[in-house]
N, C-alpha and C positions, 0 to 999 in steps of 0.2 A: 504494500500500500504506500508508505510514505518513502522519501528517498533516503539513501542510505548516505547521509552527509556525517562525515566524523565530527563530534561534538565535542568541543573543549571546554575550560572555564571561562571564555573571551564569547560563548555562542551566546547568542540573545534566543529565547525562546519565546514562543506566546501560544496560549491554546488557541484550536479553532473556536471563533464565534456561535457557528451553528452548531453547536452539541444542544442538546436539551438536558440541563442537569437539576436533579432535586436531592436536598437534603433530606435523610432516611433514617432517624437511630442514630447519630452522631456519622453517621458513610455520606456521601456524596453518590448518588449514583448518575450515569449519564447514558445516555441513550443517542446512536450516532444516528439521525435519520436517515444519512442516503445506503447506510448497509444494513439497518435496524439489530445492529450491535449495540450491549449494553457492556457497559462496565463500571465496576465497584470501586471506590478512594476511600482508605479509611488513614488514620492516623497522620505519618510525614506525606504522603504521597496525596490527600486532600489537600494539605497543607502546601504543598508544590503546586499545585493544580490553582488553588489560589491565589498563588505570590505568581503564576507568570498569566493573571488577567490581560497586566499591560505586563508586554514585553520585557523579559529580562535577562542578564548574564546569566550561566551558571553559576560566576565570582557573587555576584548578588545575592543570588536563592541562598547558597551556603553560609552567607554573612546571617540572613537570617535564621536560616536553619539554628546556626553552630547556637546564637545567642538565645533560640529554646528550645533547643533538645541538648541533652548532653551531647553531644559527638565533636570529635578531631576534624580538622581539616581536612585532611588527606581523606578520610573515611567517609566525612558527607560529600568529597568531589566525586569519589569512585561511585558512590549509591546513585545521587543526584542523576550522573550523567546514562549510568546504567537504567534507571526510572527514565530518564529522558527519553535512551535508545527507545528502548519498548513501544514507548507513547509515539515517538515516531515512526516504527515499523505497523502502526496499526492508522495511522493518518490521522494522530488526535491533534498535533500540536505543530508551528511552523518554527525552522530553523535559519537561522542567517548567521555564518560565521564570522 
């Protein structure tokens, strides 16, 4: 689905606009209309999915990350961009290096 652009901590992300997402039980759930795919956010990864409404670095996401989750730098860039990959092999989110 989405292209396979190598993602660093300099990539700006932003999700697509046209998801349809509803809050669930503390989840985020979202529903893709043009493949009527659903997918579940719960915890840091709703948490991501919020911080990149308006377009953001990786370097960004993890500044917030780091200051409310416990985690290392190194360890919220590896997840981060890892989360990222996923969301963009499925066409959720747009990349610009």
């Amino acid at each position: 689905m989405g292209d396979s652009i190598a993602i660093t901590e300099a990539s700006r992300i932003g999700r697509r606009n046209d998801m349809l997402a509803q809050e669930v039980e503390g989840a985020t759930v979202m529903t893709d209309v043009a493949t009527g795919y659903y997918y579940g956010l719960e915890s840091t990864a709703r948490r991501i999915w919020e911080l990149i409404e308006q377009p953001k670095s990786v370097s960004e996401i993890c500044s917030v990350l780091e200051a409310e989750f416990e985690v290392d730098s190194g360890t919220c860039e590896a997840d981060v961009i890892e989360f990222l990959h996923r969301m963009n092999q499925e066409g959720l989110v747009h990349i610009a290096a």
